[in-house]
N, C-alpha and C positions, 0 to 999 in steps of 0.2 A: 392265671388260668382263665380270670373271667372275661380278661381284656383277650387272649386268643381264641376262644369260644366264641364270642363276639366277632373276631373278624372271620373264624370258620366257617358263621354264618351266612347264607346266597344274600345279596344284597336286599331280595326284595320281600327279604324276611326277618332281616334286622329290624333289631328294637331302636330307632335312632335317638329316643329320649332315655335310655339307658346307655347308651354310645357317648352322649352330649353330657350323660351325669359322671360317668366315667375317666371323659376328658377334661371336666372340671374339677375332679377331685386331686387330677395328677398335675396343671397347670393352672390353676386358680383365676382362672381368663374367665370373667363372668359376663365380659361384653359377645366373647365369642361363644359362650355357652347360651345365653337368652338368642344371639340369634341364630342359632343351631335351632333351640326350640320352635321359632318363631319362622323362620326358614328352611324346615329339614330337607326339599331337593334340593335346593343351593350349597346346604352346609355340609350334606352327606359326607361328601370326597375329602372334605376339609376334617372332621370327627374321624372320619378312617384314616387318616394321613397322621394326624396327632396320635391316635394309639397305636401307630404300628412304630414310630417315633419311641414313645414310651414302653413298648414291647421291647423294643431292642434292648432299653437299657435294663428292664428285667431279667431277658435273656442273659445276658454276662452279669445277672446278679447283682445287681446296682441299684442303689435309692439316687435320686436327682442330687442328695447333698454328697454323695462319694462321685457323684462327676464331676463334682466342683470342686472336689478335694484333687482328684483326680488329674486334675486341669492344674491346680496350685502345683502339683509336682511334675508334671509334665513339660510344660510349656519354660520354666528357667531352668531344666534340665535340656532343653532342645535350644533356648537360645541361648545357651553357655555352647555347646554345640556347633551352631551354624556362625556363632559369631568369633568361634575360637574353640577352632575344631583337635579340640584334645581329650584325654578323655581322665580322669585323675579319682585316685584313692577318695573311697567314702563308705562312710558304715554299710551300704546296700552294694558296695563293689569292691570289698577288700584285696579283692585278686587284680586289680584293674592297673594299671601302668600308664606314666606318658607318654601319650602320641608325640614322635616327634617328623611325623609325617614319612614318605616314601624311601623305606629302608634301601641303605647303600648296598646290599644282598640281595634286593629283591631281584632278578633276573636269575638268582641262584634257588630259588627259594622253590618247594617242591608246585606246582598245578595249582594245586586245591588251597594252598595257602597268598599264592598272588592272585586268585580267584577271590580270597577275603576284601583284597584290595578294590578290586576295580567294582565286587558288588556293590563294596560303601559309597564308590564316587557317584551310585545312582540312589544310594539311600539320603546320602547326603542332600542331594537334589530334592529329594521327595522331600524331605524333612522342613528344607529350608522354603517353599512352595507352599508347604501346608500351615508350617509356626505362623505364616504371615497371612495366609487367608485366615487363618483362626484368629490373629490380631483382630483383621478387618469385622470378624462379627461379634466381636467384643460387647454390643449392644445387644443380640438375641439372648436367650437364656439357654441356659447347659444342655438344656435336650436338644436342643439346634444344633449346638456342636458335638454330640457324642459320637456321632459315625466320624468325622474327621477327627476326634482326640484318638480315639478306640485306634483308629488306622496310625497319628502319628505316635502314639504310646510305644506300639507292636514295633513299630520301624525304631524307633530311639533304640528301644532294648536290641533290638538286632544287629544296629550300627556298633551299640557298646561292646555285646560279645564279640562280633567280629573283630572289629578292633582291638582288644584284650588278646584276640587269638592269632592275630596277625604279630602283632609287637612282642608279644609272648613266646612265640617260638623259637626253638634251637635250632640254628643249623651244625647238625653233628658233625665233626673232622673226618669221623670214620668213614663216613655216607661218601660216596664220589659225587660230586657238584655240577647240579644240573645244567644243561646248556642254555645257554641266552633265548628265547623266543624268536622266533621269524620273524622281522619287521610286519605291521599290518597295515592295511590300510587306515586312512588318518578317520574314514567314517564311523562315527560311531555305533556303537553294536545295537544301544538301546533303541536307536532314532528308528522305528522300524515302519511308524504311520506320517504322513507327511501333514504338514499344517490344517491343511483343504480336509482330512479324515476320510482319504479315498484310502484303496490298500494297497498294500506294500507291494515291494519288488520282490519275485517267488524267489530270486536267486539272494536274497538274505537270506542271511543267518548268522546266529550270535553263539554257536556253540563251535567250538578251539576242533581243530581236525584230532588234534593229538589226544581230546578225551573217547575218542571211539574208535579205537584202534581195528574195528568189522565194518567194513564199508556198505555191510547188510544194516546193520544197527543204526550207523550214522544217517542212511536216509531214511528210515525209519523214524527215528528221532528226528530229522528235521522236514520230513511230512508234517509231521503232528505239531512242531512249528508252526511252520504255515498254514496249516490249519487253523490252530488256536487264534492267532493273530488275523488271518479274515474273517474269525467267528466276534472278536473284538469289533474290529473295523464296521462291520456288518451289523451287531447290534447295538452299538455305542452312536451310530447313525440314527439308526431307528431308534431309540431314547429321547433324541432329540426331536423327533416328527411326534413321536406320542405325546397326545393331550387328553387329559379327563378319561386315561383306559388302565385303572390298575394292574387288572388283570396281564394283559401284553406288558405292561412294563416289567411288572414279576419276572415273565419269563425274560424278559431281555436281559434283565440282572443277573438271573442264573447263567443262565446261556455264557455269558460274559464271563463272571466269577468262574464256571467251569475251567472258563481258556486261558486264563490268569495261573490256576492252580497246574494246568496240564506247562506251563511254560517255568511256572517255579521249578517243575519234578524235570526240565530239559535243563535247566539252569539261565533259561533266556530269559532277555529283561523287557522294558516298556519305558519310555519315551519320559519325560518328567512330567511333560506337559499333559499325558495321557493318563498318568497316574495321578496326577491330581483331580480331571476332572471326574474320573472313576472311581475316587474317594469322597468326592462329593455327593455320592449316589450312595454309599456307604458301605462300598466292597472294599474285601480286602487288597491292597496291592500292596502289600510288602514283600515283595519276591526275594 
């Protein structure tokens, strides 16, 4: 509470040597606390940045040692994962089954259940994108990485249920068997921003014709597609341009997170590469 009151606060009415004692009590950095003190225009941004860091992990109710704990179970859960992508019996997954990779049924298998599949093959991606930037900052300390664990934690557990629920399944004798899919094209669904982060092609789209069987709904829904995805495009740009302006970055984060959530509820996805560096920023992208 005192650390969000603090940042509720208009800048130019902050207390910044209660800001500087605050950030010391949660990160024990006494080089960057004296010059906080001895600096407050310079270190301002630097004191806000740290506690809103440490906010976060208050927020989902966290002390700094359960992000560490947090991280001990994480990360050889996700590289058992990406390195041998199975998924196997354990006291926290007693219902869980072995992956034995892309069922000889699947083409039979109802929508929403080969929809299991093809979501992992981008969870997978994120997963394995993110396990190995988190190697890379091995040296920071746990509040550096809690927006990307927080993000790969979510995606693990997601990959597992899916998968559980994909391999899990009956196909009943009784049931008539559904028909093979349409060939598609060999593009991929996720790839929707190209390298360069200009935007997309409006004639994308990632959602199956056969889930919208009202051709009023379908463009409806894939408005808000292309929407979402030029609201990404659009402020994921601008992220990059802003320097030393919290305030506009805030909004660009929302802005963003909104387009993210409005493409989870289409069932559209996002690019691996975009999901990482959008986890970096410390949004959710586990679609």
């Amino acid at each position: 509470m005192r650390i969000q009151a603090w940042l509720d606060t208009p800048k130019a009415e902050r207390d910044l040597n209660a800001g500087a004692t605050m950030m010391f009590q949660l990160n024990h950095n006494r080089a960057l606390y004296n010059s906080a003190l001895q600096r407050p225009e310079r270190f301002a941004d630097k004191v806000e940045y740290e506690l809103k860091k440490f906010l976060k992990i208050r927020l989902a109710d966290m002390s700094v040692a359960e992000v560490v704990e947090l991280e001990k179970k994480v990360m050889p859960a996700v590289d058992k994962i990406v390195n041998e992508p199975v998924i196997d019996t354990s006291d926290e997954w007693p219902e869980a089954t072995v992956a034995k990779g892309k069922r000889a049924d699947h083409d039979l298998l109802p929508p929403e259940i080969q929809k299991l599949w093809d979501d992992n093959g981008r969870r997978y991606r994120a997963m394995n994108l993110l396990f190995n930037e988190l190697k890379a900052m091995s040296d920071l300390e746990p509040c550096d990485r809690f927006a990307k664990l927080q993000v790969l934690a979510k995606t693990e557990q997601a990959y597992r249920e899916a998968l559980a629920a994909y391999d899990g399944f009956v196909l009943s004798a009784d049931e008539p068997a559904s028909a093979p899919p349409a060939p598609t094209p060999e593009k991929p669904q996720d790839e929707f921003l190209v390298p360069d982060g200009s935007e997309e092609s409006e004639e994308d789209s990632s959602a199956p014709d056969d889930v919208f069987p009202d051709p009023e709904d379908k463009a409806k829904t894939e408005a808000k597609i292309n929407a979402a995805r030029k609201t990404i495009s659009k402020y994921r740009k601008r992220l990059s341009e802003i320097q030393g302006e919290p305030d506009q970055r805030a909004v660009s984060l929302e802005k963003i997170q909104n387009a993210l959530y409005v493409l989870r509820d289409a069932g559209a996805g996002i690019a691996e590469e975009t999901a990482a560096e959008l986890a970096s920023y410390g949004l959710d992208v586990a679609l």
